[in-house]
N, C-alpha and C positions, 0 to 999 in steps of 0.2 A: 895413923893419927894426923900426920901434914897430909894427906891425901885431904881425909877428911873436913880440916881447916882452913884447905884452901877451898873443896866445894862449896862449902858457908860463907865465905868471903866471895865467892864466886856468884852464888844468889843473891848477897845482898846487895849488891851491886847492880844485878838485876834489874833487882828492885828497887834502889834508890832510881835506877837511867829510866824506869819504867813509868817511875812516881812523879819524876823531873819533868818526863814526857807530857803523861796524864795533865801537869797544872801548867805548864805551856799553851795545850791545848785549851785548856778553861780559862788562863788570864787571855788567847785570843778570840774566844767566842765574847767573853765580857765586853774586852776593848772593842772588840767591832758593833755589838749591838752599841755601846757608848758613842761613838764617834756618827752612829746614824740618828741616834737622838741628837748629836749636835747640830748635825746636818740640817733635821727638822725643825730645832729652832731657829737658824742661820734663814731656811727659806720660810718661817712665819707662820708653820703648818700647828697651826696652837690646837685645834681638836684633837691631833693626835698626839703632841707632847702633852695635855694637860689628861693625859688618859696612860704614861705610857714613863713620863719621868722618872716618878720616884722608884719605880721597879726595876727600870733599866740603870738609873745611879746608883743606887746602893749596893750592888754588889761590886759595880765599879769601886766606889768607896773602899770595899771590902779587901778587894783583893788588889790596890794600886799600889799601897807600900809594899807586899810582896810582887809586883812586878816590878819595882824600883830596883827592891833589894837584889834580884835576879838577874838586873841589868847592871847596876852599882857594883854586885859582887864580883862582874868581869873587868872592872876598869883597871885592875893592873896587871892585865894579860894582854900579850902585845896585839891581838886582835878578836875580834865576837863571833860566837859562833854563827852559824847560820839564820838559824828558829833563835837567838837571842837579838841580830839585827833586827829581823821582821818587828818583833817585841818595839824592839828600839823604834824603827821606822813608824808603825802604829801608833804608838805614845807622841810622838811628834806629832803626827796627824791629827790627833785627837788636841795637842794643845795648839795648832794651830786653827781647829776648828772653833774653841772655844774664842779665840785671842781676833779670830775674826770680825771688825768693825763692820755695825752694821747700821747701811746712812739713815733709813729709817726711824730706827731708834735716835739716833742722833737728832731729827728734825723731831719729835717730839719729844727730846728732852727741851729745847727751844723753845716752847712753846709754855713750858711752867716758870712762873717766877720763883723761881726758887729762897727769894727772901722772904718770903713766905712764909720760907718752909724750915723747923726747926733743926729738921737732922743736915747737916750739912754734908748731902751727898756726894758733891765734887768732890769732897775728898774723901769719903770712904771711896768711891770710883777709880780713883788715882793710886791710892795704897793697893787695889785688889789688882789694881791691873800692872803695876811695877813690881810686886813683887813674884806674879805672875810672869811677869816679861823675863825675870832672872831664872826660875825655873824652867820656860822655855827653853834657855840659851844652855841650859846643861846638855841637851839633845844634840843643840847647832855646833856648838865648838864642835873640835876635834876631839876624839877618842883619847887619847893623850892628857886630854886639859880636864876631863869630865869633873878631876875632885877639886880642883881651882876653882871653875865654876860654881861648886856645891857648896864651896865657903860662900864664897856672892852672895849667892842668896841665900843660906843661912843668917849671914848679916845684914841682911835687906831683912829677911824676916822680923827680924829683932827689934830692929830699930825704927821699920817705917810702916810695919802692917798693922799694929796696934788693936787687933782683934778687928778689924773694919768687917770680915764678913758676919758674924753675931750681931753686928752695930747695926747693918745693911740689913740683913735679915730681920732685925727687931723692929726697926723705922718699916719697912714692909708689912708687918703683922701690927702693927698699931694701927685700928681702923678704928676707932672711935666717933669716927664725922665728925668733926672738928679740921677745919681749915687749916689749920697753923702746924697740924700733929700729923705726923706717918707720913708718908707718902700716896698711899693711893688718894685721898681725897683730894689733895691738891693737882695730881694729874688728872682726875676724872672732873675736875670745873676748867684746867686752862685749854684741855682734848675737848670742851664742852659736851663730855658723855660718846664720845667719839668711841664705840666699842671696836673696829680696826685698830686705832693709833692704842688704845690701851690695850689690848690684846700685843701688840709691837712692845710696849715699855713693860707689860710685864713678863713680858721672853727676854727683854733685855737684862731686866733683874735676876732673872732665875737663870743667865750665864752667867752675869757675877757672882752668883753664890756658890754655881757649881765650882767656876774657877777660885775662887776664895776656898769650898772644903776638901778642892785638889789639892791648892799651895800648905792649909794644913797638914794634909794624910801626908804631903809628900818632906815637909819639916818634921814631922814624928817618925817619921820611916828612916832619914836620912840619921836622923840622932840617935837611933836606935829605942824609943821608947814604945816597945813594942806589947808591955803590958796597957798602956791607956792606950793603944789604937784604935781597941774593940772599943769601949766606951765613948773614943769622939766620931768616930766610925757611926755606932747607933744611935747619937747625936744631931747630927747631921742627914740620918735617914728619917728620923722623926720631923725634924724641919723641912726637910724635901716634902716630906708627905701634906705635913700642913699648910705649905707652899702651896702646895697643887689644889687641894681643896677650895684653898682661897683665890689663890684664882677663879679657879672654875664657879666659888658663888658671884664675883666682880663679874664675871661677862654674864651669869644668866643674871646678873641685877639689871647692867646695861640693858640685856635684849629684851626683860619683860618691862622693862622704865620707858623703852623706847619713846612712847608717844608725848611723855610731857618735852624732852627736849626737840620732837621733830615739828611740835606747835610754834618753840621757838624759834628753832630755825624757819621757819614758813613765814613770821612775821616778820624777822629780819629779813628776809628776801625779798618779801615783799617792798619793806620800806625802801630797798636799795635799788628796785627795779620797775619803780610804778612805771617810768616811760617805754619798757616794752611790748610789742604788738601780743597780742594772746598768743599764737604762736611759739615766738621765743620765749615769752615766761614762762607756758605749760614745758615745754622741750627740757630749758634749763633749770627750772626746779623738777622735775622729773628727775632729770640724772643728777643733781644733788641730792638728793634724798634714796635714790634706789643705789647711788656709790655707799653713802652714810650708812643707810641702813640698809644692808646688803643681804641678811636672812630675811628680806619681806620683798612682793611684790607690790607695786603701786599704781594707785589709780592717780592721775592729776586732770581734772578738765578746769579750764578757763573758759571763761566767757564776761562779754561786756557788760559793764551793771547799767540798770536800766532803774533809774528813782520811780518811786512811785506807781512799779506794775508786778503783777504779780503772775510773774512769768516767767520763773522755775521755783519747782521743789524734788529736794533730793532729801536720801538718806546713807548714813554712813556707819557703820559700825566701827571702824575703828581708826579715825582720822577727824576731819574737820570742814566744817561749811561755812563760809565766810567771805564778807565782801572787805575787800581791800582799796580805802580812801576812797570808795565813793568812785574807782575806774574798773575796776574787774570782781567779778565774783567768780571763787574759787570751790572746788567741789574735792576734795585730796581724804583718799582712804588705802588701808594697806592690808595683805593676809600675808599670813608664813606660805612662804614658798613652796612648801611639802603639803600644803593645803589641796583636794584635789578639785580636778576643773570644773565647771559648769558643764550638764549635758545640753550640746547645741538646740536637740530639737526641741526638748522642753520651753527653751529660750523662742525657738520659732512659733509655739503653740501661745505664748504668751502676748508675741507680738501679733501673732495671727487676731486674737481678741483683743486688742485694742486697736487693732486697726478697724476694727469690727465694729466698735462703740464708736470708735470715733466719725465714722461715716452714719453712723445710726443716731447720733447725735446731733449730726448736722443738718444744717437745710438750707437749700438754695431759694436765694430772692434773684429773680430775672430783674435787667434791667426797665424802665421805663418802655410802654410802646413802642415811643418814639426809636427808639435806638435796637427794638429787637431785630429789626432786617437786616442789622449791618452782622448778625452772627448765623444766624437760625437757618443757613442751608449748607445742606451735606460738605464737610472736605475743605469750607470756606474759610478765609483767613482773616483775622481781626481787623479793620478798621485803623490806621497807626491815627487816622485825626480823632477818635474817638475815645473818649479814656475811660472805658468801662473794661474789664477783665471775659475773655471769651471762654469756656469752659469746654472742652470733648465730653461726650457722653454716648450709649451705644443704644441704638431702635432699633426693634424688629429683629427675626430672627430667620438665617437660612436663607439668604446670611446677613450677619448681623450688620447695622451698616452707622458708620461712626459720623455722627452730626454736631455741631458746635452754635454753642448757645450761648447769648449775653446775662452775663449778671456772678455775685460773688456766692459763695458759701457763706453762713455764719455759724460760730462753734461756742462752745465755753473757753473764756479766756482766762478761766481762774486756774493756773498752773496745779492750788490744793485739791480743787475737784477732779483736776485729769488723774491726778495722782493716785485717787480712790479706785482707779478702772485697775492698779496693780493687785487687787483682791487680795488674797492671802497672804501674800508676801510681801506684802508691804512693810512690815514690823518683822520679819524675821530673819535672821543673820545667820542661817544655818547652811544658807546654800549660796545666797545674794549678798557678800558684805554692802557694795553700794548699789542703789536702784535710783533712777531721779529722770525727769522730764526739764528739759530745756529752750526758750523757743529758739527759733532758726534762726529769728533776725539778731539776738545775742552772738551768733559770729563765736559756737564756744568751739575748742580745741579739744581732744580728748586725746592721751597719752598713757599708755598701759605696758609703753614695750620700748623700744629702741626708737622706731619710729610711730609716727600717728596714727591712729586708729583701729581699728580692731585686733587685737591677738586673743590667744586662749584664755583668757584671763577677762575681756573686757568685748563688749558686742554695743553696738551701736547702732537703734533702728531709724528709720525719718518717718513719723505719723503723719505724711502728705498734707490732707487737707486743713488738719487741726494744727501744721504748721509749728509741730517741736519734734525736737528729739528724745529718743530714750535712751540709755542705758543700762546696762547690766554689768556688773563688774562679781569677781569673787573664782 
């Protein structure tokens, strides 16, 4: 009979060191996928936290107060075991990762006037992060100090957290558009639609909520209330979850709204930059607008206005044509990035028939009599006292032999009618977002890439004798 009741006590012990084992193992696969979510928020990587959050905190959530208690239940044993440091070591980790300032977020809290704004966030911010700071410090002390410490912030609990992260959470889920209410509207006018800086401020939010329903789990755990833990546990996983949603509708609001604020910005840049060469304007409103708005590629060309001629036209599907005060006119369009490229030689076939027309088009008037000798033999060179334009042209054949003649070309100068030689594609935005004709003597700049001029995305032909340019963008 003792044989036997000590083999039973023998197994279950077993199986308690077995069972001990097993949930070690589960609260460090938990802790470690947690602490790479923080990680991802800490560097910004918001596609993949608003896709990966609430899945990876809630179980966090789930099983924190029993990693507490696992670590809490050795503090008066004069030292940890091995796999209960590690436990130890991680936990720290992870609240160091959350407690991590991040300057970004900072610079766009800056940026809102917060008298504005009803919820008085600085201090929910201040309660989440103090009483966080005292939970921290249960880790840092000494082994020895762990349940001094645990009073601390118990008592910080108490008396200074006042529910701030339900408070923080509620003021974030009031979206009502209203100025004065919730938070995100008032960040998304002083960010003015800024979807980076708001993508930044709302990862900053969703650390202090994490850290706010850590400091709970880890006040019910400590107090031992371990029948409501399930309850604010699945509390808190509900609001992660609709956290995350809501985000994710805030940035596809920003990326498909995109264009009414990138109009404004173009006008204010404009007004603050009339004195620059076309050049620097297209250059630096270029990389404002593709920093800004960073999921789109862009077209910018500049060139100089010219009153009273009608000597470009362009089209744009998803941007804007406009002259700015009467010194430059602006041609600015943009696609999703994942948009795919123009086929080049389609592009060459196109260019190939207008350069076609445009020579077909045209006709030479020789100069006067008087002044045809000074061009009209083989290989000859212009006259510098003579101010007629000399022309190459090719006679005869076998071999052909290259002769130069006085007098100009004349062409269509109505920039509408050259436009019509783009035939089918003129009106359609399926392959070409912008297509447009510009003349030469406009001095335009064309910008689609880091530097000037042509990249995948943007082709630029010179129509020689009709004396514009074309482009192709998309």
């Amino acid at each position: 009979m003792k044989k036997s009741s000590l083999s039973i006590l023998t197994v279950c012990m077993v199986l308690i060191s077995v069972d001990h084992s097993a949930a070690q193992s589960e609260y460090n696969s938990v802790l470690q996928a947690t602490g790479k979510i923080a990680g991802d928020i800490n560097r910004g990587a918001f596609s993949t936290v608003v896709k990966n959050v609430a899945k990876t905190v809630s179980p966090f959530l789930n099983i924190f107060s029993s990693v507490l208690k696992l670590i809490f239940g050795t503090s008066s044993a004069p030292t940890e075991s091995p796999e209960l440091k590690y436990l130890h070591q991680l936990s720290d980790s992870i609240n160091l990762k959350f407690d991590q300032v991040n300057s970004e977020f900072s610079d766009v809290k800056k940026l809102i006037d917060w008298t504005a704004v009803k919820i008085s966030y600085a201090t929910l911010e201040t309660n989440i992060r103090a009483v966080s700071d005292h939970f921290k410090r249960i880790f840092e002390v000494p082994f020895s100090g762990m349940n001094e410490q645990k009073q601390l912030f118990i008592m910080n609990y108490k008396n200074g957290y006042t529910d701030s992260g339900t408070k923080l959470y509620e003021g974030f889920m009031l979206d009502n558009g209203v100025i004065s209410q919730g938070l995100l509207r008032p960040a998304m006018k002083y960010t003015e639609n800024n979807r980076g800086q708001m993508r930044t401020f709302m990862l900053g939010i969703l650390k202090l909520l994490i850290m706010a329903a850590k400091a709970e789990m880890a006040y019910l755990g400590i107090k031992g209330y371990d029948h409501i833990i399930p309850f604010y546990s699945h509390q808190w996983q509900v609001r992660l979850e609709l956290f995350q949603e809501k985000m994710n509708t805030i940035d596809l609001e920003l990326k498909d709204n995109y264009l009414i604020q990138a109009k404004t910005d173009i006008d204010r840049f404009s007004m603050n930059n009339l004195g620059l060469s076309n050049h620097d304007f297209s250059r630096n409103i270029y990389r404002e607008l593709s920093s800004k708005y960073f999921w789109r590629d862009w077209l910018v060309v500049v060139s100089t206005h010219t009153e009273g001629r009608n000597d470009a036209h362009s089209r744009v599907c998803n941007g804007v044509i406009k002259s700015t005060h009467r010194t430059k006119d602006l041609v600015i369009d943009s696609v999703e990035k994942d948009k795919p490229y123009f086929d080049i030689n389609e592009v060459y076939k196109v260019c190939a028939a207008l350069n076609h027309t445009c020579y077909t088009t045209a006709y030479f008037i020789p100069c006067a009599p008087i002044y045809s000798g000074h061009c009209s033999y083989a290989y000859g060179l212009c006259q510098p006292q003579i101010s007629h334009t000399c022309y190459d042209y090719l006679l005869g054949s076998k071999p052909c032999r290259r002769v130069r003649r006085c007098g100009d070309y004349t062409y269509t100068k109505n920039a509408e009618a050259i436009f019509t030689w783009f035939t089918n594609i003129r009106n359609s935005c399926s392959t070409y977002s912008s297509i447009g004709i510009i003349a030469t003597d406009k001095n335009p700049v064309y910008y689609a890439g880091p530097t000037e001029g042509n990249t995948n995305r943007l082709y630029v032909y010179d129509l020689g004798l009709c004396k514009y340019y074309a482009h192709f963008f998309g």
